[in-house]
C-alpha positions in Angstrom: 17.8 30.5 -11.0 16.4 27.4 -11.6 17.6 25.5 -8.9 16.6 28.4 -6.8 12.6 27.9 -8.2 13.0 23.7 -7.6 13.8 24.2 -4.1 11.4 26.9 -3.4 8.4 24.9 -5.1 9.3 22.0 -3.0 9.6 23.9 -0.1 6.1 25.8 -0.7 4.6 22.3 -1.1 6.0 20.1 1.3 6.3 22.7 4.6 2.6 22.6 4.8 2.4 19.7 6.4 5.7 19.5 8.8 3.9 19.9 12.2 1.1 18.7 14.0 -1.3 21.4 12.7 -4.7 20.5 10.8 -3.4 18.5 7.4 -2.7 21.8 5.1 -3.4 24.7 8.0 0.5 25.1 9.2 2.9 26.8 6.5 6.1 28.0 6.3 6.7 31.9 5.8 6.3 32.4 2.0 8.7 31.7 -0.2 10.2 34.0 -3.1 9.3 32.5 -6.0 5.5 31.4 -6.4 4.4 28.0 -7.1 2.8 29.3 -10.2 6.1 30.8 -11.1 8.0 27.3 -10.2 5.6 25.1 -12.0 5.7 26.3 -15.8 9.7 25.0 -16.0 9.5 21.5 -16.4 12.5 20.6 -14.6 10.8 22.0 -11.5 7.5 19.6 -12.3 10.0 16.3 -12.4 11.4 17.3 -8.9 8.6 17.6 -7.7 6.9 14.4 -8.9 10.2 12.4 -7.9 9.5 14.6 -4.6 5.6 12.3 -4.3 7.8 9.2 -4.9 9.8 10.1 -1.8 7.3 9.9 0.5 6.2 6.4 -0.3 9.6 5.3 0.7 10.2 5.4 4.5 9.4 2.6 7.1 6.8 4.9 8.0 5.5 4.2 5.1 5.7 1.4 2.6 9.5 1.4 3.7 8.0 -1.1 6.4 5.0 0.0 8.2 2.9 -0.5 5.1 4.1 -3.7 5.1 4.4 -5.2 8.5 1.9 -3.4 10.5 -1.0 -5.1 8.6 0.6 -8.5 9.0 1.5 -8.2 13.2 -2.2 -6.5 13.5 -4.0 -9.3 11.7 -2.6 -12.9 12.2 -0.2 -13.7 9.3 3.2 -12.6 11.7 4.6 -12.6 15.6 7.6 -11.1 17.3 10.5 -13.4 17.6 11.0 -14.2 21.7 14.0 -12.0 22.0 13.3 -9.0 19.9 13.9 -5.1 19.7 10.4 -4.2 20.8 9.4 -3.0 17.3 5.8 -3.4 16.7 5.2 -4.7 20.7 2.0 -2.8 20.8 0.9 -3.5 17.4 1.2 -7.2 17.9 -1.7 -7.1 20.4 -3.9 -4.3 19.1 -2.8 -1.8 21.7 -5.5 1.3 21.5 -3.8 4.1 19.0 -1.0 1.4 17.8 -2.3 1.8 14.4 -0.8 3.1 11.2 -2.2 6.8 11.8 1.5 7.9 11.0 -0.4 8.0 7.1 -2.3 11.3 7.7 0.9 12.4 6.8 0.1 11.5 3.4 -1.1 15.2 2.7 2.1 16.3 2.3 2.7 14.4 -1.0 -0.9 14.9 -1.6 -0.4 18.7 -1.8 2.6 18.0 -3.7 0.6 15.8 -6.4 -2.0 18.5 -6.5 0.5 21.2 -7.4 1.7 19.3 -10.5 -2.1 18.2 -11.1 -3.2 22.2 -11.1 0.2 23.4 -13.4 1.6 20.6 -15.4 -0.5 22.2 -18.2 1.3 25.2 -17.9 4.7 23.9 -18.4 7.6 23.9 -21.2 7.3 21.0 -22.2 5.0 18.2 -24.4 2.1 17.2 -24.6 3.3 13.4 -24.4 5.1 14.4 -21.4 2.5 16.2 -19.5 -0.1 13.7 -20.2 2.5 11.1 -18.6 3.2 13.4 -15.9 -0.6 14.2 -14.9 -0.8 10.1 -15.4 2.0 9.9 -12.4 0.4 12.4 -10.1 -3.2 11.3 -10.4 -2.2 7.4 -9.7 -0.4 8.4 -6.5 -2.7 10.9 -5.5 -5.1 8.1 -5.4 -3.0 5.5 -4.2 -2.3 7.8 -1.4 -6.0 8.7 -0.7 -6.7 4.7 -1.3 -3.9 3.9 1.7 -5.3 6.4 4.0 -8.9 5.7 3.5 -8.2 1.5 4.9 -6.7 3.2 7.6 -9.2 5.6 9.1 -12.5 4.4 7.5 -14.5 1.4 7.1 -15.1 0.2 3.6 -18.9 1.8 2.2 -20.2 -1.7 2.3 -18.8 -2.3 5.6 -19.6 0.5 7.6 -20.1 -0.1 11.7 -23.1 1.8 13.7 -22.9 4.9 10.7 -19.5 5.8 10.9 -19.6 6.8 7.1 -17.0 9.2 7.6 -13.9 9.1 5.0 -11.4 11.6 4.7 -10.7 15.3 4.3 -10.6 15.5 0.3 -8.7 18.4 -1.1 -8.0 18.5 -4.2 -6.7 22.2 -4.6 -2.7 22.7 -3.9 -2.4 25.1 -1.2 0.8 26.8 -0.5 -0.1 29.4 2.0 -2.3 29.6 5.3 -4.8 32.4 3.8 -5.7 30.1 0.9 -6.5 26.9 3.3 -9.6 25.9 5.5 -10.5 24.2 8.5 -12.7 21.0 6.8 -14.7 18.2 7.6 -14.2 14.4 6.7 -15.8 13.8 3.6 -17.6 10.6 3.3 -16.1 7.3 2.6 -18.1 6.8 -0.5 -17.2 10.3 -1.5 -13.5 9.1 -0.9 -13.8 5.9 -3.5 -15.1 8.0 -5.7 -12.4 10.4 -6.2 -9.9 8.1 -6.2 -11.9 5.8 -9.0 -11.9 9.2 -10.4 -8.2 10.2 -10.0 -7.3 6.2 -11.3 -9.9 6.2 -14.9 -7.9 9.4 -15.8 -4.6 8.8 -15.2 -5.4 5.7 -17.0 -6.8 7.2 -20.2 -3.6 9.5 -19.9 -1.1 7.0 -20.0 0.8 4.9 -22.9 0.1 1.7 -23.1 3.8 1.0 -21.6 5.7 3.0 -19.0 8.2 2.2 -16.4 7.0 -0.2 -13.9 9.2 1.8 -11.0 6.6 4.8 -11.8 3.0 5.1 -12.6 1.7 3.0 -15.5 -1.3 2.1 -17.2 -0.9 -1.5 -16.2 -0.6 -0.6 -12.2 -3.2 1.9 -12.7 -5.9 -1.1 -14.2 -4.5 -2.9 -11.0 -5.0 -0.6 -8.2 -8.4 0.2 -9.7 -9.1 -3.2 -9.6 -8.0 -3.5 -6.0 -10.3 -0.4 -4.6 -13.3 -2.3 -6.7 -12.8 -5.3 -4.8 -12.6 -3.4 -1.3 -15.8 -1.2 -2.6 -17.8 -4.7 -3.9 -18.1 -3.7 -7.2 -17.3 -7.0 -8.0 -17.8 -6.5 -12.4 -15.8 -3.4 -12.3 -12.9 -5.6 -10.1 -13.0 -8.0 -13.2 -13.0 -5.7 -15.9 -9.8 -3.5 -14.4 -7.9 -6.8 -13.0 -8.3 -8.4 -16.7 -6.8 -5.3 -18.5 -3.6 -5.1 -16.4 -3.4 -8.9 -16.7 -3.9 -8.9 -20.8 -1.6 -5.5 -21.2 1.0 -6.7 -18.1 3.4 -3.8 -19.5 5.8 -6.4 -18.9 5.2 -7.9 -15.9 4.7 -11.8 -16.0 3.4 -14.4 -14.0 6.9 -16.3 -13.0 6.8 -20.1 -12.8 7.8 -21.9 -9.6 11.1 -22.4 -9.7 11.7 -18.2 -10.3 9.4 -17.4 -7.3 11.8 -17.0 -4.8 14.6 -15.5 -7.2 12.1 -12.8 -8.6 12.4 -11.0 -4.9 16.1 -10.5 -5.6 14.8 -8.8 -9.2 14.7 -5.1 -9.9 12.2 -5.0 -10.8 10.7 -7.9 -9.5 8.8 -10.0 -12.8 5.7 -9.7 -11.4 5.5 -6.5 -10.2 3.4 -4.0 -12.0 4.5 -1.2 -10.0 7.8 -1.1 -7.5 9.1 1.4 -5.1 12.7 1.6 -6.2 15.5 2.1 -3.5 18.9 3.1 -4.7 21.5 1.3 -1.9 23.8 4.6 -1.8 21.4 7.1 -1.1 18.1 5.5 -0.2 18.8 2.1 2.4 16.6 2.3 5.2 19.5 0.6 6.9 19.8 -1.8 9.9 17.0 -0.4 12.2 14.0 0.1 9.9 14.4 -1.9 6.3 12.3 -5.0 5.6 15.7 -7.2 5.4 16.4 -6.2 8.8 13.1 -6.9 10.6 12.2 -10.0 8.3 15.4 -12.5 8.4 18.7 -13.3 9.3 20.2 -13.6 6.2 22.9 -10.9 7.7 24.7 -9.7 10.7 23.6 -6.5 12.8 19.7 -7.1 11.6 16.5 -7.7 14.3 15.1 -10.7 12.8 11.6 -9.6 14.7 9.5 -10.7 12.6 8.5 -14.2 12.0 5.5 -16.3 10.5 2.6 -17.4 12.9 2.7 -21.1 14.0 -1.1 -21.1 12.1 0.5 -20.0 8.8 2.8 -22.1 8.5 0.4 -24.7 9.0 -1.4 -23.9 6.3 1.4 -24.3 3.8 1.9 -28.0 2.1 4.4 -29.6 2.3 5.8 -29.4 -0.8 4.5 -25.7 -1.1 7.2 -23.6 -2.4 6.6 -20.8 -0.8 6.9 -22.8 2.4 9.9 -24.8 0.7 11.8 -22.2 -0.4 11.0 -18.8 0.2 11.3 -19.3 4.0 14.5 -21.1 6.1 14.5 -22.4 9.5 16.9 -20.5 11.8 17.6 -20.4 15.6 17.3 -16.9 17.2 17.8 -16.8 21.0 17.5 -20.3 21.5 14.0 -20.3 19.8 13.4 -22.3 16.7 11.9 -19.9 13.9 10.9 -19.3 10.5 12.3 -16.6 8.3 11.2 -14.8 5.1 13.2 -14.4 2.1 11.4 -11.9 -0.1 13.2 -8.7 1.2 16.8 -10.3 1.3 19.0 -7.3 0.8 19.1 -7.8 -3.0 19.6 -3.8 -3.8 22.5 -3.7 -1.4 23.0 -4.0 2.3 19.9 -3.5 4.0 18.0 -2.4 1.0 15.3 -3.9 -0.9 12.8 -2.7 -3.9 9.3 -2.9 -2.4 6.4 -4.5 -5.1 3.2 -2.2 -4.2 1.2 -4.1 -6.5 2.1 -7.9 -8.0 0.5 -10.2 -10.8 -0.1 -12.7 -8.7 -2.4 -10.0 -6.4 -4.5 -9.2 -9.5 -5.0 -12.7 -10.2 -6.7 -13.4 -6.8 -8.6 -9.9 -7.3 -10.1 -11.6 -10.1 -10.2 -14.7 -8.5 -12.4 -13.2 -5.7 -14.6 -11.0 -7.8 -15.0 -14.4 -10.2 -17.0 -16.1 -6.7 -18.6 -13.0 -5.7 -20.7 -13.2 -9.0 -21.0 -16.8 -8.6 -18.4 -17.6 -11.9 -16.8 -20.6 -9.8 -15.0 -22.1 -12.2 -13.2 -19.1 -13.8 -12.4 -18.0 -10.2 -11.0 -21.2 -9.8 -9.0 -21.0 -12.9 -7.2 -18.0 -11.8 -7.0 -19.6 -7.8 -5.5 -23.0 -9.4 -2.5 -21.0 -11.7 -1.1 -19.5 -8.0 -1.8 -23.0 -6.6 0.0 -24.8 -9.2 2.5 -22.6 -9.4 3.1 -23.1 -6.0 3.2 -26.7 -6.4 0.2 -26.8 -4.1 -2.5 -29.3 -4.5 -5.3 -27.4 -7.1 -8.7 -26.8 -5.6 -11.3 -28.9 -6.7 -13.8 -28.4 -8.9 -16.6 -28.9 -6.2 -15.8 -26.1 -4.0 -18.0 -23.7 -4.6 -19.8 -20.3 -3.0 -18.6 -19.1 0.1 -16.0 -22.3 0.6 -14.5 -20.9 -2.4 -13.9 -17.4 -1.3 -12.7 -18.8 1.9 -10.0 -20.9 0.2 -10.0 -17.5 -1.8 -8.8 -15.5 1.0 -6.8 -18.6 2.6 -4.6 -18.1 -0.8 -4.1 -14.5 -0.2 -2.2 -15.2 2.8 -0.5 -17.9 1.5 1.0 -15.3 -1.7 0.9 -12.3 0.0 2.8 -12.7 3.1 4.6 -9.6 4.5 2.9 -7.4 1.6 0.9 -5.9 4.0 -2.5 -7.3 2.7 -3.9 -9.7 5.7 -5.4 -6.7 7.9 -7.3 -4.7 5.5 -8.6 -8.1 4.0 -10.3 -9.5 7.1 -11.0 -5.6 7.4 -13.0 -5.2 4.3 -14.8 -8.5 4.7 -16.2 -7.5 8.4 -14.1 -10.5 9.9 -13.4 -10.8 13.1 -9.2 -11.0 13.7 -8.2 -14.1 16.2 -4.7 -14.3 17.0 -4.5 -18.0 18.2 -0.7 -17.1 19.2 -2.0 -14.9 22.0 -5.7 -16.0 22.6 -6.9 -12.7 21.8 -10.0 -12.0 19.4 -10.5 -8.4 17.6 -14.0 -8.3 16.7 -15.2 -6.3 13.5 -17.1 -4.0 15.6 -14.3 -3.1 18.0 -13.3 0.4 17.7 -9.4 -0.7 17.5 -10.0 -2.0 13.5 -9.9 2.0 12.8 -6.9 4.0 13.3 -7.5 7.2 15.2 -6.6 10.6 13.5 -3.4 12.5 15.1 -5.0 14.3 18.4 -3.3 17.6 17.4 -5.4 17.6 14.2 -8.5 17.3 16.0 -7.8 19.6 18.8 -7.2 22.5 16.1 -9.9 21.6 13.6 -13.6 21.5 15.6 -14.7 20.0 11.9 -12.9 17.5 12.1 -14.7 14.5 13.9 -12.5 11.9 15.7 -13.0 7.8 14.6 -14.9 6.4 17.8 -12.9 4.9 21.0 -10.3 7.6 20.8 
C-alpha cells in the first residue's frame, strides 16, 4: 500500500505539468489515493522531495543548459569549427533560442508545494520536518530565482515598463477544478517571495546539513546571490558573510587543489551540488557537460570551447588558464578545452556545483564596491586572484574600475557555471561577441526569453515578453 500512495502522490504532482497547457491547467485523470492521503506517510514526503531534486538534473536543466546556454549567449564560449550543431542558434542570439525550456520548472514547483502544504502532517519529527520544509522552500526559490533571470528583467533593471515577473503559485494543485488561469505577477513581487521562501528555510535549517541537499550555508548563499541581482547591496553582504563564516564545510581550496576539486564529490568548495550517480543518472555521450566541454574521452562533441577574448584575459601564469584548460586539436583547428566537468563520477558523468565559495566571495566582493568599501572588496577580489596565482589588484583601483575588474574576475572563476549572461544581464550591459561581430544591446528584446506559445495561446492572462 505504500508504494501504491508514493507513486500516486508523485503522479498527482508531477502530471500537471506534462503538456503544453497553461503551467498547472492540464492534469491527469485523478488518482486513487489523494495527495492529502499520500502526504502524512513520511516515506511518501522523501520521494517526493528526492522527486524536486530530479528535475534540477537534465541538460535541460542544470544537466547542461543551465550551464552552457548562458556562457554561448553572452561571450565567455564558441562552437568548435566542426561541431554537432548543439547550441548553433544560441551562439548568435537567434529569436526564441533562449532557455524558455525552464517554465517547466512548475512541475517541481508543484511538487515542492505539496511537501510545503503537508510536511506538517506527517509521521515523523519535528527535526525532520523542519529539515524537510528547509529542502522544499530552498528549491522552491531556487527554482522561481532561475526562472525569473530568464523571463524578466531584474526590478532595478527593468526596459520600457516591462515589470512583469512570473506566475507565483504557491498552493499545490493536483486537479484541474482547483487551478486558475493567472497573470504574471510582478518581478519585484517575484524577489520577494523567494527572499521569502530563502529567510525561512534558513531559520529551519541546522547549522550543518548535506551539501548534495539544501543547507543553511547554500541557503545564506543563494540569498546573497538574488540580493546582488535585486541591488540590495547590505543585505548581499550580510547573507554572503554568514555562508562564508558557517561554510558547513565547504572551503576555499588553495591553488594547487583548484583543478583537482572538480574531480571531488563533492567538490570543496561547493556549498551546494547536484549529485549524479554514474549507473542510474549519466546524462551520457550526447548531453553531459564532459561531453560538450572536452576531449578528455572518445565518442564526446567537444563543442564547446573558450572565446579567443577569454583566454586573453587570463595571465600567463593564471592557473586556471595553466591548468584547468589543455590545448587540443579538433578538426584540424587548434582549441582550448575545459577540465572542470571531466567525467570524475564515471563515464560521462559529472557532479554539477550550483553554488561555490569562490561565487560568494565575489558576491561580497561586488556588493563591498557598490557601497563604496574598496578595500574590503578588494580583499575578497585579491584571495581569488592570489589564489589563482594572478597578479593582485592594486590598491588604487577604485569605484567603477573596481567593479569592472569585479565582473572581469567573475568570468575568469566562473567559466562554464553558467554565470556570464545573467551578469551582463543584471548590470543593463550590452553583450558583444567580438568572435562574430555581433552586438546584443540591453534593450533588445532577445535578452528575455519568450514564454512557451502554447501557454499563452491558452491563458488570455498571461502576457507574452515583448518581440515574440
Amino acid at each position: 500500500m505504500l508504494k501504491k500512495q508514493v507513486i500516486n502522490i508523485l503522479l498527482a504532482a508531477s502530471a500537471l505539468v506534462a503538456t503544453s497547457c497553461s503551467d498547472l491547467l492540464d492534469t491527469a485523470p485523478k488518482q486513487s489515493v489523494s495527495p492529502d492521503v499520500a502526504l502524512k506517510d513520511i516515506t511518501g514526503v522523501r520521494s517526493l522531495l528526492i522527486s524536486v531534486y530530479d528535475r534540477l538534473q537534465p541538460n535541460t536543466y542544470y544537466g547542461a543548459r543551465m550551464m552552457v546556454a548562458p556562457e554561448i549567449m553572452a561571450d565567455n564560449v564558441r562552437l568548435t569549427n566542426t561541431n554537432s550543431n548543439r547550441y548553433f542558434n544560441e551562439r548568435v542570439n537567434a529569436p526564441s533560442a533562449h532557455m524558455q525550456q525552464f517554465w517547466a520548472n512548475y512541475a517541481a514547483i508543484n511538487e515542492a508545494n505539496f511537501i510545503i502544504k503537508g510536511i506538517d502532517g506527517a509521521n515523523t519529527t519535528t527535526t525532520e520536518k523542519a529539515q524537510i520544509k528547509g529542502e522544499a522552500l530552498f528549491l522552491r526559490a531556487l527554482l522561481y530565482f532561475d526562472m525569473a533571470r530568464v523571463f524578466a528583467y531584474e526590478p532595478t533593471k527593468i526596459v520600457g515598463g516591462a515589470n512583469l515577473g512570473l506566475i507565483l503559485r504557491t498552493e499545490p494543485t493536483d486537479d484541474v477544478s482547483k487551478a486558475d488561469f493567472k497573470s504574471r505577477s510582478t518581478i519585484e513581487e517575484t524577489y520577494q517571495l523567494i527572499e521569502k521562501d530563502l529567510k525561512e528555510a534558513i531559520s529551519l535549517f541546522p547549522a550543518t546539513g548535506n551539501r548534495f541537499r539544501a543547507n543553511k550555508a547554500a541557503a545564506n548563499a543563494l540569498l546573497a546571490r538574488v540580493y546582488l541581482y535585486w541591488e540590495k547591496y547590505a543585505d548581499a553582504i550580510t547573507y554572503a558573510t554568514a555562508a562564508i563564516d558557517a561554510p558547513n564545510g565547504a572551503t576555499f581550496v588553495t591553488g594547487a587543489n583548484y583543478t583537482s576539486a572538480f574531480t571531488s564529490a563533492p567538490n570543496p568548495e561547493s556549498f551546494f551540488e547536484i549529485n549524479y550517480v554514474q549507473a542510474t543518472e549519466s546524462l551520457g555521450v550526447n548531453e553531459s557537460m564532459h561531453s560538450l566541454t572536452t576531449n578528455l574521452t572518445t565518442g564526446n562533441w567537444a563543442d564547446v570551447i573558450p572565446t579567443n577574448e577569454l583566454l586573453a584575459l587570463y595571465e600567463a601564469t593564471d592557473i586556471r588558464r595553466t591548468s584547468a584548460m589543455f590545448s587540443a586539436t579538433k578538426g584540424g583547428e587548434a582549441v582550448v578545452f575545459s577540465r572542470k566537468f571531466p567525467g570524475a563520477r564515471g563515464p560521462f558523468t559529472d557532479n554539477i556545483p550550483v553554488i561555490r565559495f569562490s561565487e560568494v566571495l565575489l558576491i561580497r566582493a561586488e556588493a563591498y564596491a557598490a557601497t563604496g568599501k574598496d578595500d574590503l572588496a578588494l580583499v575578497d577580489l585579491n584571495r581569488i586572484r592570489t589564489r589563482a596565482s594572478a597578479t593582485p589588484v592594486a590598491a588604487t583601483v577604485k569605484g567603477a574600475d573596481l567593479i569592472d575588474a569585479i565582473m572581469r574576475e567573475r568570468r575568469l572563476e566562473l567559466y562554464l557555471e553558467g554565470h556570464r549572461f545573467f551578469d551582463l544581464k543584471r548590470r543593463g550591459q550590452t553583450i558583444t561577441k567580438a568572435s562574430l561581430s555581433a552586438v546584443v544591446p540591453y534593450d533588445d528584446f532577445r535578452i528575455l526569453a519568450p514564454l512557451p506559445v502554447a501557454q499563452v495561446q491558452l491563458n488570455k492572462n498571461l502576457k507574452q515578453n515583448r518581440g515574440y
